[in-house]
C-alpha atoms as one frame of an Amber mdcrd trajectory, in Angstrom:
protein
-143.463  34.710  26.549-146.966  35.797  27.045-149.009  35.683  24.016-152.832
  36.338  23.341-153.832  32.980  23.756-153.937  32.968  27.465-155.140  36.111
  28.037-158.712  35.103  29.542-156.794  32.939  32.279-153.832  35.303  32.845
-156.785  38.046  33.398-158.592  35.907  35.673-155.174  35.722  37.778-154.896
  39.283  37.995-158.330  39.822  39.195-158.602  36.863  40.781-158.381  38.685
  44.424-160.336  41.410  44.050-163.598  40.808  45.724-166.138  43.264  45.158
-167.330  42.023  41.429-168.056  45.600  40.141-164.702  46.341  40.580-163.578
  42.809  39.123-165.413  43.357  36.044-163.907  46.848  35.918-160.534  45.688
  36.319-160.513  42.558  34.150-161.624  44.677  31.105-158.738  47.058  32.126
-156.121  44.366  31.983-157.598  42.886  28.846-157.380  46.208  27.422-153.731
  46.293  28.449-152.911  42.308  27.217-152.865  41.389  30.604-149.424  42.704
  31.928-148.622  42.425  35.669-147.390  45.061  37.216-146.586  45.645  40.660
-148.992  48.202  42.074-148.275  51.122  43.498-147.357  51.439  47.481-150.862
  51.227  49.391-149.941  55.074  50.200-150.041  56.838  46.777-153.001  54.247
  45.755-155.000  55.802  48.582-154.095  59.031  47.198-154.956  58.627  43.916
-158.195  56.880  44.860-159.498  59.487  47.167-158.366  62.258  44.218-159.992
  59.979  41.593-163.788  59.611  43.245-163.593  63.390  44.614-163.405  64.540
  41.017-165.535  62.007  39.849-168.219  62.946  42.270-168.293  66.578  40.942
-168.024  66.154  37.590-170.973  63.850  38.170-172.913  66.422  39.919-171.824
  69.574  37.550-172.972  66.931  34.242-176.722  66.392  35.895-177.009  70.083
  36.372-175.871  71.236  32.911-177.938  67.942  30.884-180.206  67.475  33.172
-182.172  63.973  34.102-185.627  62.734  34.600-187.758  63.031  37.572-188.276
  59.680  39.771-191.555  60.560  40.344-192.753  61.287  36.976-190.584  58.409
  35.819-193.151  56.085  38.289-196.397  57.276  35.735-194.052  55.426  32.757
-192.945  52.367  34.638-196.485  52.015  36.266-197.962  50.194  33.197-194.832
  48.930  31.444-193.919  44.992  31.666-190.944  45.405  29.850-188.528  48.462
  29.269-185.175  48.959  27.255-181.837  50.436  28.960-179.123  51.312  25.718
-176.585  54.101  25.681-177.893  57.073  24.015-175.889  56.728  20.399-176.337
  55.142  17.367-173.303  52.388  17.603-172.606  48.496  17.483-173.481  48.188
  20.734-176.984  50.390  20.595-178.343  49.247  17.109-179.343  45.052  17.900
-181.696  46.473  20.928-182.662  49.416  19.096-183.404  47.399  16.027-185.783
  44.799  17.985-187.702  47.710  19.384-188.345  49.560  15.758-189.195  45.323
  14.499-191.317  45.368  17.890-193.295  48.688  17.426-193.545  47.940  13.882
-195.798  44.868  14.601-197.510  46.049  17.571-198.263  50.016  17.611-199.202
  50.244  20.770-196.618  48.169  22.132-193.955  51.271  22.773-190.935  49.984
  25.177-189.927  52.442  27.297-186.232  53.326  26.999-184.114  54.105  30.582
-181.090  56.264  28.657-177.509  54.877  30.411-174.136  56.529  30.061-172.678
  59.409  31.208-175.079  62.648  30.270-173.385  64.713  27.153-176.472  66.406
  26.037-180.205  66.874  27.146-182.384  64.001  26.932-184.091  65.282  23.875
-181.199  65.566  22.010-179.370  62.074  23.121-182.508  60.589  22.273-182.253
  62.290  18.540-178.809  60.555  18.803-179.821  56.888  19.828-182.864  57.432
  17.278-181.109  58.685  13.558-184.433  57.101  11.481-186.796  58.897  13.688
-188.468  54.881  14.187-188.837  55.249  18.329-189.963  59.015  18.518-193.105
  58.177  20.665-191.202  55.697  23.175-190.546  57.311  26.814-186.890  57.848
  27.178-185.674  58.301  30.577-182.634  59.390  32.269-181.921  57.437  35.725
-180.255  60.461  36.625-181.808  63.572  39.058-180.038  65.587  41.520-182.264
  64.576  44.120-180.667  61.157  43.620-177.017  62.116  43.556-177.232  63.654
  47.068-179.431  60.575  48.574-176.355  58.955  47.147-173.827  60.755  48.515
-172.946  58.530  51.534-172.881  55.121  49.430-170.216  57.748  46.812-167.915
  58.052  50.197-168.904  54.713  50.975-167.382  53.467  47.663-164.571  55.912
  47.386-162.988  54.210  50.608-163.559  50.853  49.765-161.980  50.802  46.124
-158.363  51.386  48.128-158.579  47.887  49.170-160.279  47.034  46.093-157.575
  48.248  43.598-154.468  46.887  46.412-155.393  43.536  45.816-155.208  44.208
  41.272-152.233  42.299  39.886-151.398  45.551  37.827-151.103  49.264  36.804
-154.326  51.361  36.802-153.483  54.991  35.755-154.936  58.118  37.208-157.143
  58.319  33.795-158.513  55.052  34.290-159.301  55.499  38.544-160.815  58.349
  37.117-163.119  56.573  34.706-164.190  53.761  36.897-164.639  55.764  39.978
-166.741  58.013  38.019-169.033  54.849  36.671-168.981  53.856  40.433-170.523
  57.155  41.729-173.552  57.063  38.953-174.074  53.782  39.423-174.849  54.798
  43.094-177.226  57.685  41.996-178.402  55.350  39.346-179.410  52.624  42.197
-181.254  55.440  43.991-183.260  56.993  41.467-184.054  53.397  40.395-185.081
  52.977  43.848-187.644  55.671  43.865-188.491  55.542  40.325-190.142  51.787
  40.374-192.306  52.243  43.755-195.400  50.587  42.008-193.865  49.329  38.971
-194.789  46.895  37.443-191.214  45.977  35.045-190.400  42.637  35.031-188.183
  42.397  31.949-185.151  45.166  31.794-183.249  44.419  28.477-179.586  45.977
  28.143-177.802  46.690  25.243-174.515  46.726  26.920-173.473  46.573  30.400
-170.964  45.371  32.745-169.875  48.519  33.679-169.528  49.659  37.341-172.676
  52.119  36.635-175.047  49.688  34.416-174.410  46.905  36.769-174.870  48.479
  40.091-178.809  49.677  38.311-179.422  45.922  37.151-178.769  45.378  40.928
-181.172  48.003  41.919-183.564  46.586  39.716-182.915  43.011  40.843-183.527
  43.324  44.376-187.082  44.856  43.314-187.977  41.731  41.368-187.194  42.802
  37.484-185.216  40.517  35.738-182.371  41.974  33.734-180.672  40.534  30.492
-177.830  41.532  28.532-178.365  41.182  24.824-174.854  41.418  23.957-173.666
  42.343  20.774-170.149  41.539  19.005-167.906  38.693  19.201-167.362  38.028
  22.861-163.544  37.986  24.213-164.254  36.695  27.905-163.865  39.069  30.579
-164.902  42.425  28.988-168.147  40.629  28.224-168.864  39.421  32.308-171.759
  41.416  33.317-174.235  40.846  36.559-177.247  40.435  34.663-179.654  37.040
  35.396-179.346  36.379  31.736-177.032  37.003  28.745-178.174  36.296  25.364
-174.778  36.163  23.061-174.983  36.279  19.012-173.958  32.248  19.132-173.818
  29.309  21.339-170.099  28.943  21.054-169.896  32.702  23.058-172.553  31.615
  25.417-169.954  28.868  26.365-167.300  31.108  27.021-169.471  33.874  28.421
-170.661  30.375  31.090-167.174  29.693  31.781-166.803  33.017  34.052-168.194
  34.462  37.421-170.401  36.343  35.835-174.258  35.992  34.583-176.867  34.091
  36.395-177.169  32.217  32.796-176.014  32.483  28.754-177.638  31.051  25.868
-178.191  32.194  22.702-181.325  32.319  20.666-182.654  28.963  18.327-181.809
  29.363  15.121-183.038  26.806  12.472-180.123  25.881  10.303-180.661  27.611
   6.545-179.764  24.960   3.478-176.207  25.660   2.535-175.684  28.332  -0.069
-174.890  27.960  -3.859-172.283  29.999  -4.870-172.459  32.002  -7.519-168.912
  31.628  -8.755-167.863  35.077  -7.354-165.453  35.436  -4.019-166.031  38.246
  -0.935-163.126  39.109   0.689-164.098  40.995   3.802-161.231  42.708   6.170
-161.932  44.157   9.628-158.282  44.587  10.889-158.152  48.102   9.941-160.372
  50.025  12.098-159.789  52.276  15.668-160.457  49.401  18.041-158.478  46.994
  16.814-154.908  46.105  18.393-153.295  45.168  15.098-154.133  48.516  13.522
-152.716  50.453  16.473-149.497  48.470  16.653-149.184  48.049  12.577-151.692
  50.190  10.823-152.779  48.294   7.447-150.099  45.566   7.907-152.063  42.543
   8.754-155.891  43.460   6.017-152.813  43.961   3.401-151.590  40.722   3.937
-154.512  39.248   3.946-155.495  40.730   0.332-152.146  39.532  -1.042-152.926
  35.948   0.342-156.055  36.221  -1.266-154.702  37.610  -4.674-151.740  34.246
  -4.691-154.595  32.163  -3.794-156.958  33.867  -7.015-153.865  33.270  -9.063
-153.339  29.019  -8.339-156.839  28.233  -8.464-157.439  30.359 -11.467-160.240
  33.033 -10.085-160.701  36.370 -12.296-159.225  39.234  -9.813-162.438  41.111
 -10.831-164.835  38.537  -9.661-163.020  39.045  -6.258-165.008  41.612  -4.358
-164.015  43.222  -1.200-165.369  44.869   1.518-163.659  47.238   4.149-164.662
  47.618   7.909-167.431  50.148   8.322-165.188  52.386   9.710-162.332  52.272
   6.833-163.128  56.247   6.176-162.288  56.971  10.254-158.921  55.712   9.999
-155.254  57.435   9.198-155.842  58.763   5.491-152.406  56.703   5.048-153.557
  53.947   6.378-156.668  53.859   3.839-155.212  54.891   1.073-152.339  51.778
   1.478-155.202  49.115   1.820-157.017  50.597  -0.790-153.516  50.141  -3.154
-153.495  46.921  -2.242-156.953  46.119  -3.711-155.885  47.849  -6.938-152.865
  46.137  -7.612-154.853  42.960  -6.599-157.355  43.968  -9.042-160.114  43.132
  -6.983-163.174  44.605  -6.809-165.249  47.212  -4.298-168.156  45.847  -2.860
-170.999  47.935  -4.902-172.477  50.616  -1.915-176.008  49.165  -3.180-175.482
  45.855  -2.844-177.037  44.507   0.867-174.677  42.970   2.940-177.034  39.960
   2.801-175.082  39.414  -0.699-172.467  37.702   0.967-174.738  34.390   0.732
-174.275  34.936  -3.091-170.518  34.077  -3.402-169.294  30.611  -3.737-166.528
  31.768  -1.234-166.292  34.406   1.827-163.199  35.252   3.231-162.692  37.005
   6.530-160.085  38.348   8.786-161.786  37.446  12.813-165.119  39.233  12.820
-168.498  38.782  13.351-169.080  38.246   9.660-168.006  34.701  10.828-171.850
  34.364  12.241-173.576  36.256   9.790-172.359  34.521   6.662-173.293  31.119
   8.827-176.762  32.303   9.441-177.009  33.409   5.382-176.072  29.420   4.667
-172.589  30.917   3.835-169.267  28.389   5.151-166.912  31.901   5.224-163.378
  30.887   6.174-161.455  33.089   8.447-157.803  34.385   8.323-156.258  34.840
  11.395-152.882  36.518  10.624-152.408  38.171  14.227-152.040  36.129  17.814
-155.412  34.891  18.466-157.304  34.325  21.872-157.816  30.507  21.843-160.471
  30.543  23.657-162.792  33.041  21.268-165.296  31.168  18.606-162.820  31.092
  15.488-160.713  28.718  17.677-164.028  26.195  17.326-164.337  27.139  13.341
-163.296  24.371  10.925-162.111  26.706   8.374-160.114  28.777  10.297-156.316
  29.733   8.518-153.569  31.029   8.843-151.578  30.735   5.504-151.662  30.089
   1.900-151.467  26.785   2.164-154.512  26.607   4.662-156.634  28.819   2.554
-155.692  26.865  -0.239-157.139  23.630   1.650-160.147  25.568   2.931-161.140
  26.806  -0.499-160.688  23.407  -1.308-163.627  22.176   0.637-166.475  25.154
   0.128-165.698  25.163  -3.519-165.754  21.731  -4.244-169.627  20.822  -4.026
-168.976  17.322  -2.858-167.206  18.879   0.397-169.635  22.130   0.997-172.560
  20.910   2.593-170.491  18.733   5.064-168.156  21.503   5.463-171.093  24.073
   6.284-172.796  21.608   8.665-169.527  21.257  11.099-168.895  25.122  11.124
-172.692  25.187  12.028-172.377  22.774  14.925-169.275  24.111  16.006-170.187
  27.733  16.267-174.067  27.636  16.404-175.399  31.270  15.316-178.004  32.576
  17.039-180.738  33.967  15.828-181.641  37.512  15.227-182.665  39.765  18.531
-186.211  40.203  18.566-188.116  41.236  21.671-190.613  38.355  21.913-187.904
  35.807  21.370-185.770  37.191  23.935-188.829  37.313  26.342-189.388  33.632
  25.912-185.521  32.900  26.248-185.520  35.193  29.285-188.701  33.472  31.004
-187.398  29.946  29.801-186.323  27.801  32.924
């Protein structure tokens, strides 16, 4: 039976022919997406078919978006890059993968005024430029940075021939793909295929005289981001991905010359695939283990829209998790109210019944709801954290905080929490792992292992990613 575990290497089987890497990147994170089932393709006929179908509508829908949003001219883009050492390319929205980069660039301005990054806009145009960049920018912190689209319709028609080019090619491309790919998804990809072309071209006439040698992505990968960090390449910039999020192998493989991953233990895995030119995360000292304050943190993250356990179960596997929690409050003799939980950010986007059942589950628990004005850097406060798989792994490391993690759904062995010493899976191993962070004698030894094993990374800043970028 296949099972999570092996998904990295039972992607890397199903890709493992496909020779064009923009498409293998496309196609892993499709099959990941899918939990790697084989399929037999469909004949080489109605592949074609689809193919063709898929890049002609992707081509105009491309062509109709630039002419209703709009993009930025090449040539006035040149006046922006002329002078600018080091730009910023992030989708234009304020989300996980948006707010580390963005962050770094309000941390940078703040310190040097008249340092102001420019900002190339990626993703597929749903609004003018003004407005996305109202989006990307909710404080207001980066109004007098340059954003540009790499988008102009002088560069989709230069483009054109490389969009045919492409559109033939991906039949062979997607013949040799151990598995299904529906119309929806040729759709998608051919459509990031076609702007990455227009993207390469407007890049092309965009940096004659630049002088960029640092491009810093927020998120990429993609057919479209990648094929621009190629365009930017071959003209002597040197891209990096500062990834954000735990990383899960494949969906993480990007083209850039650098990836800089939230902890050493994903730089390992992000190393371990044809991918980046190098990974490495950035020094972090190790902090002095935390107190404890007699207080626990229970933190869930199964319930939210991305997550396979909450489209398959709902609330099942965070509800389980607070009942382990509550037996394990009851043998060790914690007050239920001194027991205080936080929900995924994105607890109030979920089925109402959904919510509502977690949020019984608390109750009955009697547990307590993380106060909405106490900082999340609280969590080093509590003499135990306990999380379902999520980055609050890392961040309660960095905050001298050993958080133990529940795993109560298959887990990918190859992702960090298979490295973590106080990772669980039942009563009885929370019971053991509560054991060791609450008994002072066993903390600091406890805290110094998960430290070694996972080693956090520090916090994205752009000076310290410069130096890890120019590092050799």
């Amino acid at each position: 039976m296949q099972t999570p575990q092996d998904i990295t290497a039972r992607v890397s089987a199903m890709v493992g022919e496909v020779s064009d890497p923009l498409w293998r990147f496309e196609l892993a994170a499709l099959a990941t997406q899918n939990g790697a089932q084989e399929r037999t393709p469909s004949s080489i006929f109605i592949s074609a078919i689809a193919q063709i179908a898929a890049f002609k509508l992707a081509i105009a829908t491309l062509g109709w978006l630039i002419l209703r949003h709009g993009g930025s001219s090449p040539r006035l883009a040149q006046t922006h890059l002329a002078t600018a050492e080091t730009i910023a390319a992030i989708h234009g929205e304020d989300t996980t993968r948006t707010r580390h980069l963005c962050g770094a660039l309000r941390e940078n301005q703040q310190a040097h005024p008249q340092s102001r990054i420019p900002i190339v806009q990626l993703g597929r145009p749903a609004a003018s430029i003004t407005d996305t960049k109202v989006l990307l920018d909710l404080q207001s912190d980066l109004t007098e940075c340059v954003m540009m689209r790499p988008l102009s319709f002088g560069s989709y028609l230069t483009a054109f021939p490389k969009m045919l080019g492409q559109m033939f090619a991906s039949i062979g491309q997607v013949s040799r793909y151990r598995g299904a790919i529906p119309f929806r998804e040729r759709v998608a990809v051919a459509y990031r295929m076609v702007q990455g072309a227009a993207y390469a071209k407007w890049w092309g006439q965009a940096s004659r005289g630049s002088a960029v040698r640092h491009a810093l992505f927020g998120h990429t990968g993609n057919a479209d981001s990648s094929q621009l960090e190629q365009a930017m390449q071959a003209r002597g910039t040197i891209t990096a991905h500062i990834v954000h999020g735990t990383n899960v192998g494949w969906p993480f493989a990007g083209l850039s010359d650098i990836a800089i991953f939230p902890s050493g233990a994903d730089a390992r895995l992000g190393a371990s695939l044809p991918a980046y030119g190098r990974t490495t995360a950035l020094p972090l000292p190790r902090p002095a283990v935390s107190v404890g304050d007699g207080s626990w943190a229970l933190l869930t993250s199964y319930t939210h829209l991305q997550h396979p356990a909450y489209h398959k179960n709902g609330a099942d596997a965070d509800i389980a998790l607070v009942n382990m929690v509550c037996k394990a409050a009851q043998a060790l003799g914690q007050e239920p109210a001194r027991v205080f939980w936080r929900p995924h950010p994105q607890i109030d986007m979920v089925d109402l019944a959904e919510k509502a059942r977690l949020e019984n589950a608390i109750a009955e628990a009697g547990f307590t709801r993380w106060p909405d004005d106490w900082p999340y850097e609280r969590l080093s406060e509590f003499s135990a954290a306990i999380t379902s798989p999520s980055t609050v792994l890392s961040d309660a490391l960095r905050l001298g905080q050993p958080a133990i993690v529940a795993s109560l759904t298959p887990l990918q062995s190859d992702l960090l929490y298979a490295a973590h010493p106080l990772l669980i899976k039942d009563r009885e191993g929370l019971l053991v792992a509560l054991e060791r962070v609450l008994d002072s004698s066993q903390r600091n030894a406890t805290f110094n292992h998960a430290w070694s094993a996972i080693n956090p990374g520090a916090k994205p800043q752009i000076r310290s990613i410069i130096d890890a970028i120019e590092e050799r």
